[in-house]
N, C-alpha and C positions, 0 to 999 in steps of 0.2 A: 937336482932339478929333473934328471930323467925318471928318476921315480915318481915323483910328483906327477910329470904328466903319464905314466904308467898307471899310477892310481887310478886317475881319471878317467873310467869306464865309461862315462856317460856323453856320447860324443855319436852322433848320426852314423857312423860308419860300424857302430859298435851296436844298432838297434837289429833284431832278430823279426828279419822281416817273415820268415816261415812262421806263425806259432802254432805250439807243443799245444795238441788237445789234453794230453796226460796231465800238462803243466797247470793246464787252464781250468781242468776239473778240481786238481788237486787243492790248490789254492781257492776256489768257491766252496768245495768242501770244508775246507779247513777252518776260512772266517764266516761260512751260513749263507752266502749269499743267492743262494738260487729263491726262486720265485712260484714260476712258473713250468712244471715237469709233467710232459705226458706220458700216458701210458709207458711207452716205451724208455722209459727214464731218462730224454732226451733233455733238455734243458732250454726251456722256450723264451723265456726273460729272470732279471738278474738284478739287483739292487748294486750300485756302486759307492764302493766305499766312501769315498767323498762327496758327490753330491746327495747320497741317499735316495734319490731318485731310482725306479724302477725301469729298465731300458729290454730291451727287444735282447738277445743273448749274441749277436753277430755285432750288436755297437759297443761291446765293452770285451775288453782283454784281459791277460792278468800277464802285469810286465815283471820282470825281474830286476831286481834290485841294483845287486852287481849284476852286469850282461851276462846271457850264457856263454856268451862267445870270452870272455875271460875270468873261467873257472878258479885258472893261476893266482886269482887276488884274493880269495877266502882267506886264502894265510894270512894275511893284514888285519882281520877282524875276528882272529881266535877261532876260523872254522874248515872244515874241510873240502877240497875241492867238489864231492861229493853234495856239497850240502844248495852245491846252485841248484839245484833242481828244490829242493824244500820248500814247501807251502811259505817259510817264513820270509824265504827270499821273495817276499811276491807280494802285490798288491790286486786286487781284481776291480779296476776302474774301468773309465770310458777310452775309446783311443786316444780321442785330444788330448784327457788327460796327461797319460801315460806320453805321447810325443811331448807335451811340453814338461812331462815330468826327465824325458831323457834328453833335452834340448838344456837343460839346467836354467829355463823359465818358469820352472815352480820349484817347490818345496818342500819339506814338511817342519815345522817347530815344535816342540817341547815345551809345556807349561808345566812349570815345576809346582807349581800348587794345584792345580788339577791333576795331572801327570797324564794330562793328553797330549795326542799328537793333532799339528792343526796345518790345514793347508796354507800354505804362502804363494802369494803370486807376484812374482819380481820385474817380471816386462807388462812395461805400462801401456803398450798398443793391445797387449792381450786381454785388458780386462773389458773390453765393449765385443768381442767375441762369444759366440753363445759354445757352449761346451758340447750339445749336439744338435747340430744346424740340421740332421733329418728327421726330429723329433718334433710331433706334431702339436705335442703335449707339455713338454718343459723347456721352456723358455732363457732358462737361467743362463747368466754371460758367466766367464772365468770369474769379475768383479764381484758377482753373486755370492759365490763359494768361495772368496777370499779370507780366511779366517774361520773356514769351517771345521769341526773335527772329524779328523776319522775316523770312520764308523768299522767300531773292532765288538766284537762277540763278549757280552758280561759276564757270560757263565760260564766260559769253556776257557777266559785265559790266554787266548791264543792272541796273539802281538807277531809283527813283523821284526825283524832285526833292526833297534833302533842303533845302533851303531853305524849300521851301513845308512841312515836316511840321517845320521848326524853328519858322516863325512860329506854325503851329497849336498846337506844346506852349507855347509863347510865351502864347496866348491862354485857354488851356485850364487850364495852372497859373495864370493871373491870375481865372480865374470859380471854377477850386477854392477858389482862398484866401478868395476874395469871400462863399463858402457853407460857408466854416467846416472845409471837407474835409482841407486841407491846412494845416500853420503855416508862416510863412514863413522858416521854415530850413530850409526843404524844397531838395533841389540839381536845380538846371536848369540842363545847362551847354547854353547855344544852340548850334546846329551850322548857321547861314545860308551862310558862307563856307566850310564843309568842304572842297566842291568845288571851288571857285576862289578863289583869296584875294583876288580884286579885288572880289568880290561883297558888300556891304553891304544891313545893314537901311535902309528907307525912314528917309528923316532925320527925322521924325515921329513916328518908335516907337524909334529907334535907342536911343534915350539914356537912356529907358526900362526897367529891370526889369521882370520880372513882378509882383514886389511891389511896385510903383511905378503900376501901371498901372490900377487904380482899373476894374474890369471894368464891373461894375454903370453908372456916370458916363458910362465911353463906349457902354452900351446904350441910355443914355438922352438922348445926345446927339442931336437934330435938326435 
């Protein structure tokens, strides 16, 4: 149980309230999304991943996957502590996003016949919420982009660690059901091994469902 909630990086106390401009460069580079660049190769506005919308460059972030703040967890998902800084560790959304994405109030899922990743929105007060309330221009709630895909780069390849956004819907569907949001015929198909089929879940959680996994128990473990 104590690893269980070890794994579980995604918890308020574990969000990196400084951000890495290194981090946040790297990561727009990586998936394309800059926009707007002046002269000075400054970065003025920014396309987000998930709503695809074009935003001002100070309303969107690029969060990391597993926390910076616990490096130590790579080892669970086949990578090197080293590798938290890596563009793939990262997403470059809006902040609402990214806070309900480290709140485990969103998502991502896996559609095995397209083989996209799609956003999920699992607290149901969130979806009459607009995703950026100083935007004068896009209106759109969470409810909006419920179901949207990720917007990843066609020609270059480049994906985030869907491992790591598998164990998150992994935890995320196990606090939904726990708060009543979800029932549990709700469909989570894992996508850990997607990418290489040698890769497994930590033998600790493996065996495990999300309807199995008792959310609340392992927050309370110490």
């Amino acid at each position: 149980m104590r690893m269980r909630n070890a794994l579980n990086c995604w918890r308020i106390n574990n969000r990196t309230m400084v951000e890495s401009t290194e981090f946040k460069r790297s990561v727009i580079n990586y998936y394309g999304r800059a926009v707007d660049v002046d002269s000075n190769r400054k970065i003025l506005s920014a396309r987000c991943m998930v709503s695809n919308n074009v935003f001002n460059y100070h309303e969107l972030t690029s969060v990391h996957l597993v926390k910076y703040s616990t490096p130590q967890l790579m080892k669970y998902y086949g990578l090197l502590p080293s590798d938290i800084d890596n563009p793939r560790n990262g997403l470059f959304i809006l902040k609402s996003i990214e806070e309900s994405f480290d709140c485990l109030d969103t998502c991502f899922l896996f559609n095995s016949f397209t083989k996209k990743l799609t956003f999920k929105v699992l607290r149901p007060n969130l979806m009459e919420c607009r995703i950026c309330p100083s935007s004068n221009t896009v209106m759109k709630t969470f409810g909006d982009i419920d179901g949207e895909e990720l917007q990843l780069p066609t020609d270059s390849g480049s994906c985030p660690y869907k491992r790591v956004l598998s164990m998150h819907a992994k935890y995320a569907f196990a606090r939904a059901l726990q708060y009543g949001w979800i029932v549990p015929t709700e469909t989570l198909d894992t996508y850990f091994s997607v990418s290489d089929e040698d890769l497994e879940e930590p033998d600790f959680i493996q065996p495990l469902s999300w309807q199995d996994m008792k959310y609340d128990d392992i927050m309370s473990f110490i």
